[in-house]
C-alpha positions in Angstrom: -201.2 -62.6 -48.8 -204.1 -63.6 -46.4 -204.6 -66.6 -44.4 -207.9 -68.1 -42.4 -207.7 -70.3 -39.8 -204.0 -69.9 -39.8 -203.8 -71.4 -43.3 -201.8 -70.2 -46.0 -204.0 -69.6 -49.3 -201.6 -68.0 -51.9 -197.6 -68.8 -52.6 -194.6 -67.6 -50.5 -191.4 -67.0 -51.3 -189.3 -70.8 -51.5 -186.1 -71.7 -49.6 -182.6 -71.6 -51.5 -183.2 -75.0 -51.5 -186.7 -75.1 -53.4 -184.6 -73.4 -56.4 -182.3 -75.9 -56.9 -178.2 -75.5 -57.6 -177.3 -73.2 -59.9 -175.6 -73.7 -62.5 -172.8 -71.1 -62.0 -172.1 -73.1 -58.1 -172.2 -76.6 -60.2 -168.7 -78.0 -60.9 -168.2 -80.5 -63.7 -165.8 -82.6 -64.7 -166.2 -83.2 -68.8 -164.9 -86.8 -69.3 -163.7 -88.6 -72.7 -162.6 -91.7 -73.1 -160.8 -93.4 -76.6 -161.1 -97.6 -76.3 -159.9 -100.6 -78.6 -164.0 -101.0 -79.5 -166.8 -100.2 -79.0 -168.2 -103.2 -76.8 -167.7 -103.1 -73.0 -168.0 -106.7 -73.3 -164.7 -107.5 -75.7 -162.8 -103.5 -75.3 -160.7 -102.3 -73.3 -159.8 -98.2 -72.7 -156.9 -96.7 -74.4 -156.9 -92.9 -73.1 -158.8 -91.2 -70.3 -159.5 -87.3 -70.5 -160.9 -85.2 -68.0 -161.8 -81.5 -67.0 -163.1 -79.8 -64.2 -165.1 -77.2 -64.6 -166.8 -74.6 -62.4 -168.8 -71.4 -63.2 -166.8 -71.0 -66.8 -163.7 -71.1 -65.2 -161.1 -74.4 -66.0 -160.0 -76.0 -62.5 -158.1 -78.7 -63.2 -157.3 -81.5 -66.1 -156.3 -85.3 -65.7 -155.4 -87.1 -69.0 -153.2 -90.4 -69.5 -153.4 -93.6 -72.0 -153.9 -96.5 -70.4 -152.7 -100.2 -71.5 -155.5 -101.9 -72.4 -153.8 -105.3 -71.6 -154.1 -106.4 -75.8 -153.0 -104.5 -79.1 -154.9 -101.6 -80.4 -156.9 -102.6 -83.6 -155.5 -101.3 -86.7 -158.9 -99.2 -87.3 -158.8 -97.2 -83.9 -155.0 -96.5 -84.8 -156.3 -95.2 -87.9 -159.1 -93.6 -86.0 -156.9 -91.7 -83.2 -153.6 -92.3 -83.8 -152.7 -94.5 -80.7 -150.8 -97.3 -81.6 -149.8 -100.9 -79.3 -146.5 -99.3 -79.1 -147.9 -96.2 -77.4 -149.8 -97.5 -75.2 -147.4 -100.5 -73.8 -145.7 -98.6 -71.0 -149.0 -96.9 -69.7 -150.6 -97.8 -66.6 -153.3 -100.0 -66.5 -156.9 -99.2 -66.1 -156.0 -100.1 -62.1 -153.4 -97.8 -61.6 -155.4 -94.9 -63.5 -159.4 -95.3 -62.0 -158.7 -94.4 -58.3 -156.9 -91.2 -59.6 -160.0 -90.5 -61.4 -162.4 -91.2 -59.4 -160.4 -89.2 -56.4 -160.4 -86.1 -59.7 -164.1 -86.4 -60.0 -165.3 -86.6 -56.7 -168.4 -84.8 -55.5 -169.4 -83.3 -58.8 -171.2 -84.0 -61.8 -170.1 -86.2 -64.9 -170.4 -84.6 -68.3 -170.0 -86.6 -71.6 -171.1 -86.3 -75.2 -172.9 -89.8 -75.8 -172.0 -90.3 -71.8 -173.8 -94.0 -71.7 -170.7 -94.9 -73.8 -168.3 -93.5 -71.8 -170.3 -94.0 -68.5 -170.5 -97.9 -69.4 -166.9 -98.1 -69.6 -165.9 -96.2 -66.6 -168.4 -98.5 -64.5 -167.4 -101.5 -65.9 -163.6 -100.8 -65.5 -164.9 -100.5 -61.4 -166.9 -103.8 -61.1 -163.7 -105.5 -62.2 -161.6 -103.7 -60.3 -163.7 -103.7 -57.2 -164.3 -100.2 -57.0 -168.0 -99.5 -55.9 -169.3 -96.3 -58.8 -169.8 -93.6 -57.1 -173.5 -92.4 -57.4 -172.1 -89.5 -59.7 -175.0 -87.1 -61.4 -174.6 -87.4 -65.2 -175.1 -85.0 -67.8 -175.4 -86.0 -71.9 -174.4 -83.4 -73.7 -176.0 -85.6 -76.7 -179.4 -84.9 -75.2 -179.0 -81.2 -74.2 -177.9 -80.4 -78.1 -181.6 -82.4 -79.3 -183.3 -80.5 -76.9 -182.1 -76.8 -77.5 -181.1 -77.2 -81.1 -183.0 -77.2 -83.9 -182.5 -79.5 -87.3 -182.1 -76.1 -89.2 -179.2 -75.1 -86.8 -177.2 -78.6 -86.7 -178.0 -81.9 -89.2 -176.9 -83.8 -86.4 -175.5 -84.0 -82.9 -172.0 -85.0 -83.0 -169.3 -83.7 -81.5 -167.3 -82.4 -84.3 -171.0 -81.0 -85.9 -171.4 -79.2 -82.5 -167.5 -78.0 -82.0 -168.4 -76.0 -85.7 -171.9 -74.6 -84.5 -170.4 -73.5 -81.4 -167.0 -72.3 -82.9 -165.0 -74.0 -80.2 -161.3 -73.2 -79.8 -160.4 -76.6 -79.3 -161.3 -79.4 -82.1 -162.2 -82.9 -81.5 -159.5 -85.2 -82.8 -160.6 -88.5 -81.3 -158.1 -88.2 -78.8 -159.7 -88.0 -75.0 -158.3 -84.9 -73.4 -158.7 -83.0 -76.8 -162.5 -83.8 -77.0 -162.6 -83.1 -73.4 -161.5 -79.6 -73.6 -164.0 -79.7 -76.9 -166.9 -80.8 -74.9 -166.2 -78.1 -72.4 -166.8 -75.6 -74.7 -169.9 -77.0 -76.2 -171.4 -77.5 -72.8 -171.1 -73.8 -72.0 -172.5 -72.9 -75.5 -175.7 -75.2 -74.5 -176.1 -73.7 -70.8 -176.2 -70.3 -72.4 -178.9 -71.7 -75.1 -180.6 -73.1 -72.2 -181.2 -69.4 -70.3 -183.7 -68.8 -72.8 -185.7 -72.1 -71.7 -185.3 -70.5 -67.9 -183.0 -73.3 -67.1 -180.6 -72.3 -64.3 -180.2 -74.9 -62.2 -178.4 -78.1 -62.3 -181.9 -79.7 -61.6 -183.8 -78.2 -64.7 -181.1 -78.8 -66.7 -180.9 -82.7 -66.1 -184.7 -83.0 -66.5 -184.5 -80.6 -69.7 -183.0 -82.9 -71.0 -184.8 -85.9 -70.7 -188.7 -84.4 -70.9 -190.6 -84.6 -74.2 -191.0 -82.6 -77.1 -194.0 -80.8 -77.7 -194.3 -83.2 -80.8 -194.7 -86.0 -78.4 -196.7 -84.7 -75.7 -198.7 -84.1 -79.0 -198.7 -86.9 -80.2 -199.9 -88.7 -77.3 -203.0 -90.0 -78.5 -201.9 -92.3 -81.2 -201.1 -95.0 -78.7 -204.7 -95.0 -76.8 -206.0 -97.2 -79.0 -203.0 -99.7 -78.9 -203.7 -103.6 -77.3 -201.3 -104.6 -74.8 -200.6 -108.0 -76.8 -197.4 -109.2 -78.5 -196.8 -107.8 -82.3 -196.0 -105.5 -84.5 -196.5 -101.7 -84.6 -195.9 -99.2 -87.8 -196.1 -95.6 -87.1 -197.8 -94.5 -90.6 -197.7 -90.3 -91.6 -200.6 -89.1 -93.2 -200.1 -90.2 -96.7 -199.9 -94.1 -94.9 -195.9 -94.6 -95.9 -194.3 -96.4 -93.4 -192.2 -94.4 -91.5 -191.0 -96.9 -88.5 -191.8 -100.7 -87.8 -191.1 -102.2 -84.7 -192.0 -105.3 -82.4 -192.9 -105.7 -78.6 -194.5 -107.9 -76.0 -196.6 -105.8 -75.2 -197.5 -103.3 -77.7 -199.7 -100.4 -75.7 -196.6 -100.4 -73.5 -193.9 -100.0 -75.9 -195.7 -97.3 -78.5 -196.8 -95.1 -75.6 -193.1 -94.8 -74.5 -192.3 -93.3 -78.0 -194.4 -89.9 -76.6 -192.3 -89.6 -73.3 -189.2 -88.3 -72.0 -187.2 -91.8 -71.7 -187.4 -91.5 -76.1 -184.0 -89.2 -76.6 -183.4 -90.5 -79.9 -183.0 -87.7 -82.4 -184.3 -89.4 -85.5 -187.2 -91.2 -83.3 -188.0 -88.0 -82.0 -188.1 -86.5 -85.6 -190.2 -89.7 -86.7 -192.9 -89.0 -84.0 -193.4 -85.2 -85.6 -194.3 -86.6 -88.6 -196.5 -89.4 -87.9 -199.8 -89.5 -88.0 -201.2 -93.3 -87.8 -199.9 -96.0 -85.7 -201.2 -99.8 -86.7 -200.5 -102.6 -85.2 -200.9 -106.0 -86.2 -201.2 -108.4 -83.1 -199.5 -112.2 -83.0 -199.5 -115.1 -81.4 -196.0 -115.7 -80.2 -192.8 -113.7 -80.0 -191.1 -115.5 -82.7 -194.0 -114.2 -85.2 -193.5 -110.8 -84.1 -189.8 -111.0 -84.4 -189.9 -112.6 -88.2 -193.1 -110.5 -89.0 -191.2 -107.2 -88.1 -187.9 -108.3 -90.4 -190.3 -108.6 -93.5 -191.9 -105.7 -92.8 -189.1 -103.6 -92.7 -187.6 -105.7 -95.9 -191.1 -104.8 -97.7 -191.6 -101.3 -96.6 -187.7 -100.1 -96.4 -189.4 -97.2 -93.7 -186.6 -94.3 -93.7 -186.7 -94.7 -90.0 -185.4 -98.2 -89.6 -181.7 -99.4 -89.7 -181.2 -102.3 -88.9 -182.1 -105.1 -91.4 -183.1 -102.2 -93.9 -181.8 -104.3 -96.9 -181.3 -107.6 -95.9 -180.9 -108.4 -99.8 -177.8 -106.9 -99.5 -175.9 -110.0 -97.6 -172.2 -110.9 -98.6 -171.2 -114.0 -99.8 -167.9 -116.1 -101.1 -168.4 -117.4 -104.3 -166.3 -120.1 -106.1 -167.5 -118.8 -109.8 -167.9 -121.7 -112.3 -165.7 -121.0 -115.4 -162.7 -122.8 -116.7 -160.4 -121.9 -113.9 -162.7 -120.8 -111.0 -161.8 -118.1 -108.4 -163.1 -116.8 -105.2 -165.2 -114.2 -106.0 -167.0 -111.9 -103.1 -170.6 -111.0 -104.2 -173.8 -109.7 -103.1 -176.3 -111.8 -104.6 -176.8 -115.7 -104.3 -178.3 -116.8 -107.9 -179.7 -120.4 -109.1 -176.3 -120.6 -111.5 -174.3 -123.3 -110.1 -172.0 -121.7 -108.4 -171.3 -122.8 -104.4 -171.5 -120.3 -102.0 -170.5 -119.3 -98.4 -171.8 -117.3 -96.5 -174.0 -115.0 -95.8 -171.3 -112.8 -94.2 -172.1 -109.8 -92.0 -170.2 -107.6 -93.3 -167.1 -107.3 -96.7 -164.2 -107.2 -94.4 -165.2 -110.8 -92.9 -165.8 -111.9 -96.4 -162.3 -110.6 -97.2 -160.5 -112.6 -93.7 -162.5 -115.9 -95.0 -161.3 -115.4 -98.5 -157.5 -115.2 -97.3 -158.5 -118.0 -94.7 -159.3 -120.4 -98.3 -156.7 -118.9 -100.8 -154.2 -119.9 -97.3 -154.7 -123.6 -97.6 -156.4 -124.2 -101.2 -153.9 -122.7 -104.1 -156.7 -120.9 -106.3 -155.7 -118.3 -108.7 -156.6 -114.7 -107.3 -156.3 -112.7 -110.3 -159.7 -111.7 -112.2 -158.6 -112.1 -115.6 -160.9 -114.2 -117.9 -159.0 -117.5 -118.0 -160.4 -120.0 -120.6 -157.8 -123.0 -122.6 -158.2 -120.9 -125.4 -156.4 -117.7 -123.9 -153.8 -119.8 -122.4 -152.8 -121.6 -125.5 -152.4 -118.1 -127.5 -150.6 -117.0 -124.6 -152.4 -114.1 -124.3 -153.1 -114.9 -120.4 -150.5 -113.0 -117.9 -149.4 -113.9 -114.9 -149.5 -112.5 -111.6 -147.1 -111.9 -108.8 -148.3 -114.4 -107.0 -147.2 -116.4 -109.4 -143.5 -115.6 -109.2 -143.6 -116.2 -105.4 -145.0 -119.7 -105.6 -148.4 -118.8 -103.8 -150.3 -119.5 -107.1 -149.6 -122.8 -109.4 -150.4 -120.1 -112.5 -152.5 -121.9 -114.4 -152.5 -118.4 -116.6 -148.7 -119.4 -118.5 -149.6 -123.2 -118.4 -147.3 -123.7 -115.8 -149.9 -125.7 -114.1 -152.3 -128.0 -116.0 -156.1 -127.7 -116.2 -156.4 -131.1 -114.3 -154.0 -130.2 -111.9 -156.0 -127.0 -111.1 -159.3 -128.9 -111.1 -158.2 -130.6 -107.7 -157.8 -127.5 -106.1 -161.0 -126.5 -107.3 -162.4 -130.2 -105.9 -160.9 -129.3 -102.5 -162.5 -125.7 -102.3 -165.7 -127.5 -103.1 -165.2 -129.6 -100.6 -164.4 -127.2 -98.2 -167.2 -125.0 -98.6 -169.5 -128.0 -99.0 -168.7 -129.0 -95.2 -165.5 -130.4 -94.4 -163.5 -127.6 -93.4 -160.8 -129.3 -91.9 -157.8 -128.6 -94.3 -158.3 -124.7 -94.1 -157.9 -125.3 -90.5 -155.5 -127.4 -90.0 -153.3 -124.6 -92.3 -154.0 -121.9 -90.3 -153.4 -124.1 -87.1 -149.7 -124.6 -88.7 -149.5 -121.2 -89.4 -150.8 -119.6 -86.0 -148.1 -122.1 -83.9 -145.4 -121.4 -86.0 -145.6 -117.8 -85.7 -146.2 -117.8 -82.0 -143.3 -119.8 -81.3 -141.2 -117.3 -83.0 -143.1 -114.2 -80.5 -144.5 -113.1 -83.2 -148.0 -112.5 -81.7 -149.4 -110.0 -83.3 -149.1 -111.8 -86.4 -150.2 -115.0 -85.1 -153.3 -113.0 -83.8 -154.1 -111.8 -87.4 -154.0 -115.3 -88.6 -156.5 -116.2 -86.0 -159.1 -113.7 -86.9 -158.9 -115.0 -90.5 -159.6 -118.2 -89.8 -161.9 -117.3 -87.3 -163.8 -115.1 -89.5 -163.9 -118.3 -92.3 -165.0 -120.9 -89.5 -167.9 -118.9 -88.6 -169.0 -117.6 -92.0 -169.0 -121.7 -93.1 -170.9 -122.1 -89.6 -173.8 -119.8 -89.6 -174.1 -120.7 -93.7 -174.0 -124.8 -92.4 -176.4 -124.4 -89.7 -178.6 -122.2 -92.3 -178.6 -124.8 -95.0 -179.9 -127.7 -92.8 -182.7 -125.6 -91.8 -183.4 -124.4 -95.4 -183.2 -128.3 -96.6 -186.2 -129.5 -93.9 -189.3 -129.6 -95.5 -191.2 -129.1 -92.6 -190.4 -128.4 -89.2 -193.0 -128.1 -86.0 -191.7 -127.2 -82.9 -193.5 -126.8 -79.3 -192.0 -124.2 -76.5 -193.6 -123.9 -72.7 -196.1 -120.6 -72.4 -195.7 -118.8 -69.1 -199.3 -119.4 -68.3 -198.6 -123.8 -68.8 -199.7 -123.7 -72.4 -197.6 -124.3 -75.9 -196.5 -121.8 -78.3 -196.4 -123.5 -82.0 -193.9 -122.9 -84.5 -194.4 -124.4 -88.2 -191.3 -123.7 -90.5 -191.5 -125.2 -93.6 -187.3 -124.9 -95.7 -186.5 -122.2 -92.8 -189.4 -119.8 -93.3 -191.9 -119.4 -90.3 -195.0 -120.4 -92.2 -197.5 -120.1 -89.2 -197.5 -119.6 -85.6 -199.9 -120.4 -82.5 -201.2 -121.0 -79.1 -202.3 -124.4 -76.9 -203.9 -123.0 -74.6 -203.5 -124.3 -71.0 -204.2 -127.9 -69.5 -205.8 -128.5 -73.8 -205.2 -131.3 -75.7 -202.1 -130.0 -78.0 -202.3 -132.5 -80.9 -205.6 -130.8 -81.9 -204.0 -127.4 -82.3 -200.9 -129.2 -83.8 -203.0 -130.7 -86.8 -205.0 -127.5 -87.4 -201.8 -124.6 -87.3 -199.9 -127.1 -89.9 -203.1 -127.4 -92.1 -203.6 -123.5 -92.1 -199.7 -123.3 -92.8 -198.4 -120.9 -95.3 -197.6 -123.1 -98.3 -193.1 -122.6 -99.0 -191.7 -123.6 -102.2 -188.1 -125.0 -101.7 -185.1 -122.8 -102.2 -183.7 -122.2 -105.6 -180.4 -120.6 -105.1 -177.4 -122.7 -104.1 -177.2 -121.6 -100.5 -179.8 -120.7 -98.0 -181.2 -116.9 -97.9 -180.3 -116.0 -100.5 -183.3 -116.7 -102.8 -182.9 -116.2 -106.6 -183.8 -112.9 -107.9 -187.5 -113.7 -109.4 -188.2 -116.6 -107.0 -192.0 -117.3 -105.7 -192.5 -114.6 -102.6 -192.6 -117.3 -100.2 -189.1 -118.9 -101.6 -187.4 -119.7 -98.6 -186.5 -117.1 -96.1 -183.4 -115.0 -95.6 -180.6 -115.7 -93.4 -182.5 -112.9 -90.7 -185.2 -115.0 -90.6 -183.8 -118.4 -90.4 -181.5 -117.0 -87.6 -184.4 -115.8 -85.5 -186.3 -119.3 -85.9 -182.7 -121.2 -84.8 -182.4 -118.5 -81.9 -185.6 -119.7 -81.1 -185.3 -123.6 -81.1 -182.1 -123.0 -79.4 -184.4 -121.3 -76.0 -184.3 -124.0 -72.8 -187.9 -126.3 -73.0 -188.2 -126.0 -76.6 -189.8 -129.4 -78.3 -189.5 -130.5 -81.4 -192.9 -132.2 -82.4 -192.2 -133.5 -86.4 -189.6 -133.3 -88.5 -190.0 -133.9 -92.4 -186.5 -134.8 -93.6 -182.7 -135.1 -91.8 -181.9 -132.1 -89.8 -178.2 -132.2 -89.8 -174.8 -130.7 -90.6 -171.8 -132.0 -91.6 -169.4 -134.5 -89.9 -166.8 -132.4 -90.2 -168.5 -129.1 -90.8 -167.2 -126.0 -89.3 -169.8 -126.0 -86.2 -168.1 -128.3 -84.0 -165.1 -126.0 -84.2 -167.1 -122.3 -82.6 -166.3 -123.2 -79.4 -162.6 -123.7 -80.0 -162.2 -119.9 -81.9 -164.1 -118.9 -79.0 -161.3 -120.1 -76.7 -158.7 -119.3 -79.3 -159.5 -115.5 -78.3 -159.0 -116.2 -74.9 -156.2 -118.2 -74.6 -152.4 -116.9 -74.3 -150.1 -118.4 -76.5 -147.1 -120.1 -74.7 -144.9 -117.0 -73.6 -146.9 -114.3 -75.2 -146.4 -111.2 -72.4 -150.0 -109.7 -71.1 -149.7 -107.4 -73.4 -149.8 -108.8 -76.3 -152.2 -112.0 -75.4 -155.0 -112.2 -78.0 -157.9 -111.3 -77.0 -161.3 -111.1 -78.5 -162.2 -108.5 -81.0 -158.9 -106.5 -80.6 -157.9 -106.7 -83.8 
């Protein structure tokens, strides 16, 4: 070394503290947690598990269930085994954080997908009034994407990870187990991250969360990117659409796709292949939201998952044949037939089904059912038949007219006037609950629930898809107008007033540019017929984002072509009352066994 002037002009040795903890000194405490869902919103935690750790060595474990303060859903019982029963004489969440928080003290939190379990624990202390504790947290989620290749593991689960690593312990979904699991796959990653020259508690953590080489690569695809609202495709080099996404500001939002806050395996993955990012700018928000969900409906990129296949929507069908039924289906068709729906997913489709069949008697068997078959006697019937829950039109027990007003009343229902399904599930849900039986009574409540906002979402649809125009004016953050023109619920142009202009101007020209929208064909709103004009209608996606939309505070409507309304006695007036259904206690329900929102 040699200095001049008494300055220092090559490196010293650094302080203890320059190098950071190591790892060996570091003491962890691995943490799992099992809950009644997945939403901190509406879930509650079933079971806490937790290890300490410290230079290989196990100090310490702390694992209990906890009472959630509801029922366990029949699919986590499934999932991990823990049933209400098992969990009704645990301590609350109350009784078990302090002990936990006392456990984990001074060190650092490990979890595998820890903003999951993270956002559960920290929630749990807001409502408890516990400050969190400003604990250091590592993801054993991101270590395993940084230090393992595709070619070692096809994904980063826990279970793929407990096989890679050959851990003695096996995740079960059960907390402490996957704890102890975790454990094990944490020291297989420290020892994978040696050959990185990661030895300290420091590297490690920002090891983690630096980029690839792919995206430090990569880097220049988003120079030439406008900061504008829109829509951005990252292209590879044959042009196929790999990813499509939307922003408010575009440059910003790309350029965060080659940095270290991007831990997303598959986005990760996506960046290495691209090769092209285009962009095409809009005028509002709205148009980048609808523009993005056709462009992931055209391109189907490998990278997206959410609204991939938005053909693919449920619906309840009452078929048109002699003796109609309830029939679930995946395609809405010009053939009649009245429809409810769409319905996110076949399980809700299912609840709504029961919720109809409860208070309308329709046949639920799927034999073909014509006069003819029933006068040869050919027809059999079911054993819902034998129990009285179906009037068994098959054996001629009941008559064709006599069937045709249940079919009138279904109609009915799913035309609008939902009251009698209602009104039987209301009879049901009270008489249950007076007789304690909550759970039950809770069961009944998410089936009707499920049916009153399957006819909701397909009511408010409809009157959309029925207008055939629609303009609408929302305040700009700089005092001008965005412009929405939806002609039978598809977006069919967007724009701008600029500030302190004339807006009628801008009004007349947007609707005279607007894209022209043939009505509908099918029976119910998005879900065009196969074979339809392109610019049929919209899909349910797209109608939902143009009602989120009208629904933001200041928004105006300028013209209307047609009445935008939904029925009297529709099933929209009643949302607010299943919201509060899943809120409220039924007279001498115990805390445990109050409904509460998606528990079941």
């Amino acid at each position: 070394m040699t200095a001049a002037h008494g300055v220092q002009t090559a490196g010293v040795q650094g302080t203890l503290d320059d190098l950071g903890t190591p790892l060996s000194g570091v003491t962890f405490v691995v943490v799992d947690l099992e809950t009644t869902g997945g939403s901190v919103a509406d879930s509650a935690i079933t079971e806490i598990g937790a290890v300490k750790v410290r230079g290989g060595e196990e100090l310490g474990e702390l694992g209990t269930l906890v009472d959630p303060g509801g029922p366990v859903p029949p699919f986590i019982t499934a999932l991990t085994g823990i049933t209400t029963a098992m969990v009704t004489a645990a301590p609350k969440i109350e009784a078990v954080l302090p002990a936990f928080l006392e456990f984990a003290r001074g060190c650092v939190l490990v979890a595998h997908n820890a903003s999951f379990d993270i956002g559960f624990l920290k929630a749990a202390c807001a409502e408890n009034g516990y400050a969190w504790p400003a604990f250091p947290v590592v993801d054993t989620v991101d270590l395993a994407r940084r230090v393992l290749s595709k070619d070692e593991v096809p994904n980063c689960k826990l279970s793929t990870l407990s096989r890679f690593f050959r851990t003695a312990n096996e995740p079960t979904h059960r907390a402490l187990a996957d704890a102890r699991a975790t454990v094990e796959v944490l020291h297989g990653l420290i020892e994978r991250l040696g050959s990185f020259g990661v030895t300290s508690l420091e590297e490690m953590r920002s090891f983690a969360k630096a980029p690839t080489p792919e995206q430090r690569r990569k880097r220049h695809l988003a120079d030439d990117v406008p900061s504008e609202p829109g829509v951005y495709l990252f292209e590879d080099g044959s042009g196929e659409v790999l990813y499509v996404g939307k922003s408010g500001d575009l440059r910003s939002r790309v350029r965060s796709y080659f940095t270290g806050s991007e831990t997303r395996w598959r986005v990760r993955e996506m960046v290495g292949i691209a090769e092209n990012v285009r962009t095409i700018v809009c005028a509002t928000g709205l148009e980048a939201e609808v523009r993005e969900l056709r462009l992931i409906a055209e391109h189907k990129p490998r990278y997206n998952r959410r609204s991939k296949f938005p053909e693919r929507a449920i619906w309840l069908k009452l078929t048109v044949e002699p003796f109609p039924r309830l029939s679930i289906v995946r395609e809405c068709r010009a053939d009649g037939a009245r429809y409810l729906g769409p319905i996110s997913s076949r399980r809700q489709a299912e609840e709504a089904r029961a919720a109809l069949h409860e208070a309308v008697p329709l046949r639920q068997c799927t034999q073909r059912l014509t006069l003819r078959i029933i006068e040869r006697g050919k027809a059999r019937a079911c054993a819902l038949a034998e129990i009285g829950r179906c009037g068994a039109p098959c054996d001629g027990r009941e008559s064709a007219d006599a069937y045709a007003v249940h079919v009138g009343t279904a109609r009915s229902v799913m035309e609008g006037d939902v009251r009698p399904v209602v009104a039987a599930a209301q009879v049901r849900i009270d008489r249950l609950a007076s007789e304690l039986r909550y759970e039950e009574a809770g069961a009944q409540r998410d089936r009707i629930a499920a049916f009153v906002r399957a006819a909701a979402r397909g009511q408010r649809l409809a009157a959309l898809a029925r207008l055939p125009e629609l303009v609408a004016a929302r305040p700009a953050f700089d005092g001008g107008w965005e412009l929405a023109v939806v002609r039978y619920g598809r977006l069919a142009a967007a724009g701008n007033v600029p500030p302190r202009a004339a807006p009628r101007p801008y009004v007349d020209a947007l609707i005279a540019t607007a894209e022209t929208v043939f009505p509908p064909s099918g029976e119910a709103p998005g879900g065009v017929a196969l074979g339809a004009p392109p610019s049929a209608g919209a899909t349910a996606e797209e109608m939902e984002c143009v009602l989120r939309w009208l629904d933001l505070p200041g928004v105006r409507l300028v013209e209307v072509a047609g009445a935008w309304t939904c029925p009297a006695h529709g099933a929209e007036g009643l949302r607010e009352w299943i919201d509060r259904a899943y809120d409220r206690s039924y007279e001498g329900a115990s805390e445990a066994s109050r409904p509460r929102r998606g528990r079941h």
